[in-house]
N, C-alpha and C positions, 0 to 999 in steps of 0.2 A: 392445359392448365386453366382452372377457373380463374375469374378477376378477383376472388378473396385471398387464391393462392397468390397473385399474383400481388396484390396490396400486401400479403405478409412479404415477400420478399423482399417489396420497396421498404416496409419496418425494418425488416433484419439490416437493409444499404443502411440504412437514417441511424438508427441507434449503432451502429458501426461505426458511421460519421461523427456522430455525435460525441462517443468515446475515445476515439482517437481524436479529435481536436482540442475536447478539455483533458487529457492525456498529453498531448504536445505543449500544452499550454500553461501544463502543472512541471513539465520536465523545464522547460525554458525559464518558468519564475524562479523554481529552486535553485536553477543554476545562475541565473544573472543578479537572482537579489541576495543568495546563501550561498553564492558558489560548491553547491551540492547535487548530488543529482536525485534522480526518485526511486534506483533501487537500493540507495543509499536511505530515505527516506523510510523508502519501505522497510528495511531492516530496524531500523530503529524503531516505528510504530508499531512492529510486531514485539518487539523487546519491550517496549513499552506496556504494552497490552498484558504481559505477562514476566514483571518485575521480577518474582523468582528465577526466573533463566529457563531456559530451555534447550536441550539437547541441538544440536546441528541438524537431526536430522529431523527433527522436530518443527523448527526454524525451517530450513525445505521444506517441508508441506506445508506449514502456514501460509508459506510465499507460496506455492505450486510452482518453484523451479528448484534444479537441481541442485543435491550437495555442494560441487562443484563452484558453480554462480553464487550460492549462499556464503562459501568460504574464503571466495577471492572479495567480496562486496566487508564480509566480517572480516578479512586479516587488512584490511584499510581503516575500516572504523576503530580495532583496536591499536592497532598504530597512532592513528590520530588521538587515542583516550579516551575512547565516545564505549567502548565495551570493554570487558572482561572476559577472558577463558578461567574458566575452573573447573579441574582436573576429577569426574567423579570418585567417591571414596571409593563404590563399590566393583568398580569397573573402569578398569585403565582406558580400556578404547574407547570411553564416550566421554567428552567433554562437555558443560555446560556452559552458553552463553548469556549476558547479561549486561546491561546500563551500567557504566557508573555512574556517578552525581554527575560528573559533567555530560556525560550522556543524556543525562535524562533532563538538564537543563535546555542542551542542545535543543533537543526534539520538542521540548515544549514551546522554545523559541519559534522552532521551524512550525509547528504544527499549529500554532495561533496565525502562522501568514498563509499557510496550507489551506487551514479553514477558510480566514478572506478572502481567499480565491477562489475558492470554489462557491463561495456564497454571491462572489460577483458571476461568476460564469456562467450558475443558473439565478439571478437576480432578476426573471424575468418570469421565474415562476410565482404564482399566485400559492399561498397557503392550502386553498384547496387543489390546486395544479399537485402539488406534493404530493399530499395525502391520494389522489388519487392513482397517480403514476406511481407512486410506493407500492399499491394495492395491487397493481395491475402486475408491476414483478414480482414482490410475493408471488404472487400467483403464480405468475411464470415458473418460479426458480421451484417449483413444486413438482416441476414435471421431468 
């Protein structure tokens, strides 16, 4: 192994690191300050993202997990009143999911403390620290 390979592997440890502690750190707030959790989070911000609704199975690959994890996560949110199923016209087997207003109140609540938190956890980045570490994944996410 050359020492370049070997510097990339220590990147790949770091930003592993790094991910998982503001990943832990994102799970722990939702839960102690929203009693919520983040794949909870995460369905919501996806529904968010896209107000019309979107199919279940649609909803799994946004998330990159299963049917399965998407519908046990969705049949609690719409219990709670945070979504909606609706039933497509043209097609019985597919249902669309969806916010309702308190859903989408919810998430915006949750997503304003989501952002401060993540704004303190890298608060140590400089404006061009950003801009360049943005550049450099770009980059990456290319290959």
């Amino acid at each position: 192994m050359s020492d370049l390979s070997k510097r990339r592997l220590k990147l790949w440890i770091r930003l592993l690191g790094v991910v998982r502690a503001s990943e832990n750190h994102l799970r722990d707030y939702l839960r102690v300050s929203h009693g919520t959790t983040l794949p909870r989070f995460d369905v919501l911000a996806a529904l968010y993202r896209r107000r019309e609704g979107v199919t279940m199975s649609e909803l799994s690959r946004m998330l990159l997990v299963s049917n399965g994890n998407a519908t046990a996560v969705v049949d609690r949110l719409e219990k709670d009143g945070l979504v909606r199923r609706t039933p497509s016209e043209s097609d019985r087997r597919t249902v669309f999911v969806a916010l309702t207003p308190e859903g989408l109140m919810q998430f915006e609540l949750l997503a304003r403390g989501h952002e401060a938190e993540v704004d303190s956890l890298f608060g140590d980045l400089s404006e061009a620290d950003i801009e360049r570490l943005t550049e450099i994944l770009k980059r990456m996410g290319k290959t």
